[in-house]
C-alpha positions in Angstrom: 162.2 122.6 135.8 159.0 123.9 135.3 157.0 126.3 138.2 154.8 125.1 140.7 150.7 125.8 140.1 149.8 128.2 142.1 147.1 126.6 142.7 146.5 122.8 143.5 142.6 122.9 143.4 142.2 124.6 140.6 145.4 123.4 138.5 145.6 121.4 135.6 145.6 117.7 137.1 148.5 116.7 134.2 151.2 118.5 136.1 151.2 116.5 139.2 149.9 113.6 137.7 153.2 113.8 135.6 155.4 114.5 138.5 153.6 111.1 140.3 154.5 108.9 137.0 158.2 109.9 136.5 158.3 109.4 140.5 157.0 105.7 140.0 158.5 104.8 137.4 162.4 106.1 139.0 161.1 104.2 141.7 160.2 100.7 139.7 163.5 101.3 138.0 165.6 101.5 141.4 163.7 98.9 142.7 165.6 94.9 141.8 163.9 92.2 139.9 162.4 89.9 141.7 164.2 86.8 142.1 163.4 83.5 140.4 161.6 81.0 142.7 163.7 77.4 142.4 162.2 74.9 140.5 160.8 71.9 142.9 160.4 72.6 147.0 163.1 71.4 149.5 162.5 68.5 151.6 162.8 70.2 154.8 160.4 73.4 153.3 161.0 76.6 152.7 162.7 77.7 156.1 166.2 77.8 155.9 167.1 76.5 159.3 165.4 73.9 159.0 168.2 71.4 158.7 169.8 73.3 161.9 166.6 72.4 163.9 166.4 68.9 162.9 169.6 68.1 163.6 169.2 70.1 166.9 166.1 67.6 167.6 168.0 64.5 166.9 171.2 64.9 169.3 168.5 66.1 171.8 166.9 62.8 171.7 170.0 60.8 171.7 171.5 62.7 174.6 168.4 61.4 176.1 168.4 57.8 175.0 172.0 57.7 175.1 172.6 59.9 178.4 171.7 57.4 180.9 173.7 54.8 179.6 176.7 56.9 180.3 176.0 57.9 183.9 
């Protein structure tokens, strides 16, 4: 490895501007693809629980059109 200026100030700017474009570009290569969006939008949106809160909503409401009828 090469030595360290011994000066930062009064360096030459290459070295460290070097050392900052090997660092980003180990860091873009670690770094995953980003994944491919799907090609039309659900009907329920993007939020995956959706489905779990609509179907939460729905025996809700017939626990309480159907709960009386019961008692």
């Amino acid at each position: 490895m090469a030595k360290e200026p011994r000066d930062n100030q009064g360096g030459d700017p290459r070295v460290t501007d070097l050392r900052a474009y090997r660092k980003a570009r180990e860091t873009a290569a670690r770094k995953a693809p980003p994944r491919p969006k799907p090609p039309g939008q659900s009907f329920l949106g993007s939020n995956p629980k959706a489905g779990l809160i609509l179907a939460a909503v729905v025996v809700i409401l017939a626990l309480l059109y159907l709960g009386p009828r019961f008692l």
